[in-house]
C-alpha positions as CSV (number, residue, x, y, z in Angstrom):
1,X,-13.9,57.3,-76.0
2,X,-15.4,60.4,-76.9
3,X,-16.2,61.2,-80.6
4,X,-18.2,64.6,-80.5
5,X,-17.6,68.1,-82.3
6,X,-15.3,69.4,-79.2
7,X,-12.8,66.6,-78.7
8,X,-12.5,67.2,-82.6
9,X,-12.0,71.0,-82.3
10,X,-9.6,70.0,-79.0
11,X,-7.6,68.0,-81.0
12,X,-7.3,70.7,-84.6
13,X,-6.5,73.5,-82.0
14,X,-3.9,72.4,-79.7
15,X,-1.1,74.4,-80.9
16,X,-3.8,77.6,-80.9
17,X,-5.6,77.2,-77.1
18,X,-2.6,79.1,-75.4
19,X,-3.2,82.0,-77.1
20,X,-5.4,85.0,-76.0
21,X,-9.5,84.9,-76.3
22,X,-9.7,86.7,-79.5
23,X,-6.8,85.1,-81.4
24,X,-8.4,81.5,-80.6
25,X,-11.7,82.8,-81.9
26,X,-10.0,84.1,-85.4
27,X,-8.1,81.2,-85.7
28,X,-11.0,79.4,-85.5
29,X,-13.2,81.2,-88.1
30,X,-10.0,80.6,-90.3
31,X,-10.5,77.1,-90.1
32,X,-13.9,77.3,-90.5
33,X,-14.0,79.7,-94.0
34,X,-10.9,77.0,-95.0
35,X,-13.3,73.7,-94.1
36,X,-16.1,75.3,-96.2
37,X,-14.0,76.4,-99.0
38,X,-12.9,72.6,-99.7
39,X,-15.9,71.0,-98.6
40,X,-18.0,73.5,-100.7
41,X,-15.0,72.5,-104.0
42,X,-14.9,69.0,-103.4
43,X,-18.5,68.5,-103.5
44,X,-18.7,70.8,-107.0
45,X,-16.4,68.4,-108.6
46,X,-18.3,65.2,-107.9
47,X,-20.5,63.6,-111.1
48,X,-22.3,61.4,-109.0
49,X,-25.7,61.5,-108.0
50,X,-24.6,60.6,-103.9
51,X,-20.9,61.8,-102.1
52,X,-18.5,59.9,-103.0
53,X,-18.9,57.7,-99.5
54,X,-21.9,57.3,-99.7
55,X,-21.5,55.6,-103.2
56,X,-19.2,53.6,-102.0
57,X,-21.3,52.4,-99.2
58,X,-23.9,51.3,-101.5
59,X,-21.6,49.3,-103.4
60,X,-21.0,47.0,-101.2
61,X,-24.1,46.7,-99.7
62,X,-25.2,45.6,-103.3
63,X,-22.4,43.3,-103.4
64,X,-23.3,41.5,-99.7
65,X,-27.3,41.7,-101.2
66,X,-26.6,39.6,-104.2
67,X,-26.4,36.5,-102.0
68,X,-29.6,36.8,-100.2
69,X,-32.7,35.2,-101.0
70,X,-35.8,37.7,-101.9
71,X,-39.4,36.2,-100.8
72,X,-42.7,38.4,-101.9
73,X,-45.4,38.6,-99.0
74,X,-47.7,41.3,-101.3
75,X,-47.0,44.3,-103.1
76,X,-44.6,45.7,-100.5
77,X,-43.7,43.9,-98.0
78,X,-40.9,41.0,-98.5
79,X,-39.4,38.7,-96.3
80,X,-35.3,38.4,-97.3
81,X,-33.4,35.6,-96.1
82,X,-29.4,36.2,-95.3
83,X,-27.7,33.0,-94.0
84,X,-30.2,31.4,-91.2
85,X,-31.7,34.9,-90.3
86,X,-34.8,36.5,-92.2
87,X,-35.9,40.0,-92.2
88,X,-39.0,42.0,-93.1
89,X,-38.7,45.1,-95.6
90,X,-41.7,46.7,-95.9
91,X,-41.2,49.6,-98.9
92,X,-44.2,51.2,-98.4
93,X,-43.3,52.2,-94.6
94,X,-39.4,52.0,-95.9
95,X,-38.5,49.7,-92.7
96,X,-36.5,46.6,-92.2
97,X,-36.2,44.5,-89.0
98,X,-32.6,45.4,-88.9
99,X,-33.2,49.0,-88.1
100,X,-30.0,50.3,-90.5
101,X,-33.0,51.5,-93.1
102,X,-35.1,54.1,-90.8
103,X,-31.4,55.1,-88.9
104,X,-29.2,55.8,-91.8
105,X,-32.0,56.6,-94.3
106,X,-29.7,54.6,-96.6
107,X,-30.9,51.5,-98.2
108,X,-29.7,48.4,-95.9
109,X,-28.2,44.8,-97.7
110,X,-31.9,44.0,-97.5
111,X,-34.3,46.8,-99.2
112,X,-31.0,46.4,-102.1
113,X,-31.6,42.8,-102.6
114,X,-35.5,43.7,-103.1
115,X,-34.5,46.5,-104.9
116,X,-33.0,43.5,-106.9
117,X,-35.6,41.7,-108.1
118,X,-38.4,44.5,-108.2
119,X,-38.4,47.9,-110.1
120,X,-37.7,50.6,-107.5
121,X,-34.7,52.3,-107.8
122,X,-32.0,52.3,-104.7
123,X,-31.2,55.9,-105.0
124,X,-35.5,56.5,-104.9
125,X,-34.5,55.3,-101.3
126,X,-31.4,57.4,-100.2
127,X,-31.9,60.7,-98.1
128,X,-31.9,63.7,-99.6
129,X,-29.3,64.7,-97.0
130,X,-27.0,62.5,-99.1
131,X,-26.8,63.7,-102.3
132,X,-24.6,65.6,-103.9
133,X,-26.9,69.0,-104.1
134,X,-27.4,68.8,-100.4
135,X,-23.5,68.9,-99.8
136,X,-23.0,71.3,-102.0
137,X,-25.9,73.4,-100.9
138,X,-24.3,72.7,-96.9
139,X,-21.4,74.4,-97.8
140,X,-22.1,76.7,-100.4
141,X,-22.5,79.8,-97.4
142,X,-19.4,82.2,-96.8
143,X,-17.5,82.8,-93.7
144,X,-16.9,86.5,-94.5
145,X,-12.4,87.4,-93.8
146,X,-12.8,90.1,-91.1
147,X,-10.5,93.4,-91.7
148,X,-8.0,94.8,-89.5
149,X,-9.2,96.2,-86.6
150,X,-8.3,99.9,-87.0
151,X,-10.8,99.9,-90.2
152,X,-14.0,99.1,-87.7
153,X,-16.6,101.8,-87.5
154,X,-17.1,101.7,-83.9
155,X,-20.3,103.3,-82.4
156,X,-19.8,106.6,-80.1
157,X,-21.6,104.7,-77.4
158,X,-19.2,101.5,-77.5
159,X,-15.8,103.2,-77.6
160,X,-16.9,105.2,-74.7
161,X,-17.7,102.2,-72.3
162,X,-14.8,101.2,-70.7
163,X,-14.5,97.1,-69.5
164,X,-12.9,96.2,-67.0
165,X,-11.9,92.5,-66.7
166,X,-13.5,89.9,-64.0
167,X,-12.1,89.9,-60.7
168,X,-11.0,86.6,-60.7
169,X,-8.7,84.6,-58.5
170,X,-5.8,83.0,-60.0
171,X,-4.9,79.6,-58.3
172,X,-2.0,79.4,-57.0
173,X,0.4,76.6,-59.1
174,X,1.1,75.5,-62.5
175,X,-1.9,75.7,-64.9
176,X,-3.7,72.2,-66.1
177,X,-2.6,72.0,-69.7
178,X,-4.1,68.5,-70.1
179,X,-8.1,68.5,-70.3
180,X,-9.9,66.0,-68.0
181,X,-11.3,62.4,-68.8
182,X,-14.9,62.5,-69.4
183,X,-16.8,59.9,-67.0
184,X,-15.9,56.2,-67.9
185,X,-13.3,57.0,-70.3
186,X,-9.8,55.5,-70.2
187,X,-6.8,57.2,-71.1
188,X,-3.6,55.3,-72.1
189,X,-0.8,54.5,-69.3
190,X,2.3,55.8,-70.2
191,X,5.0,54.3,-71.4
192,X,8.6,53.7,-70.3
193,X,10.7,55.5,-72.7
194,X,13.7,53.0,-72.1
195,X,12.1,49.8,-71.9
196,X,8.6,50.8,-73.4
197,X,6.5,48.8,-70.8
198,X,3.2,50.2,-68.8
């Protein structure tokens, strides 16, 4: 399964891909100004120093971190036992052996259960990217609402050039309304309607 930006798109403009070239692409800065408009509102209203996710994330990493052990090596570097598996955080490279520190730049179970028992501060060890200012900041730019087309000022030059459109050859048929499977992806088999087996 596929999870990037254009299955996402694909999926929000179904009803919208029929229609001509520069509908699709006003439609879509329409649903772009509306996506930063909320985005840009929601993250206003937050009192918290992290997005709302993120806080909760933390939570119950803290919660999962109270039941580890915390063992000092030196001033930075501690070894944390969870269950029957130990792992390394070193604070002054900000690493653990888990690898969820350096990839989400979020403190992992273990830097919070040294966080725990020594006097740095979890959100000391959070991204910038994930606080509030820095969604706020994402968002805070304008999709400008575009006018009605007989209000342009169109250069003398471009109203003079006439385009002429591709010569293209239409297949012959019905045209694919269904997108194709990317490689090694599965669709579903459809179902029987009346007996609602494969």
């Amino acid at each position: 399964m596929t999870t990037n930006i254009s299955e996402s798109l694909n999926a929000v403009l179904v009803k919208v891909r029929e229609l001509p070239i520069t509908a699709l692409v006003n439609e879509i800065r329409l649903l772009c100004q509306k996506w930063f408009h909320e985005r840009c509102t929601k993250a206003a209203g937050y009192t918290t120093m992290m997005s709302k996710d993120v806080e909760m994330k933390l939570e119950g990493r803290k919660d999962r971190a109270q039941a580890m052990g915390v063992i000092c090596a030196d001033q930075y570097t501690f070894d944390v036992v969870d269950g029957d598996r130990n792992y390394c955080v070193d604070m002054a490279l900000w690493t653990c052996t888990c690898r969820k520190f350096q990839l989400d730049q979020l403190p992992c179970d273990h830097v919070l259960a040294v966080v725990r028992k020594t006097p740095y501060e979890a959100y000391d060890l959070c991204s910038l990217y994930y606080t509030r200012e820095f969604w706020h900041e994402t968002y805070r730019g304008v999709i400008n609402p575009i006018p009605h087309i007989s209000s342009w000022t169109t250069p003398q030059q471009i109203s003079e050039f006439e385009l002429q459109p591709p010569d293209v050859r239409t297949v012959a048929g019905r045209r694919r309304k269904r997108r194709l499977p990317s490689m090694g992806e599965e669709l579903p088999t459809p179902k029987c309607s009346r007996c609602k087996e494969r």
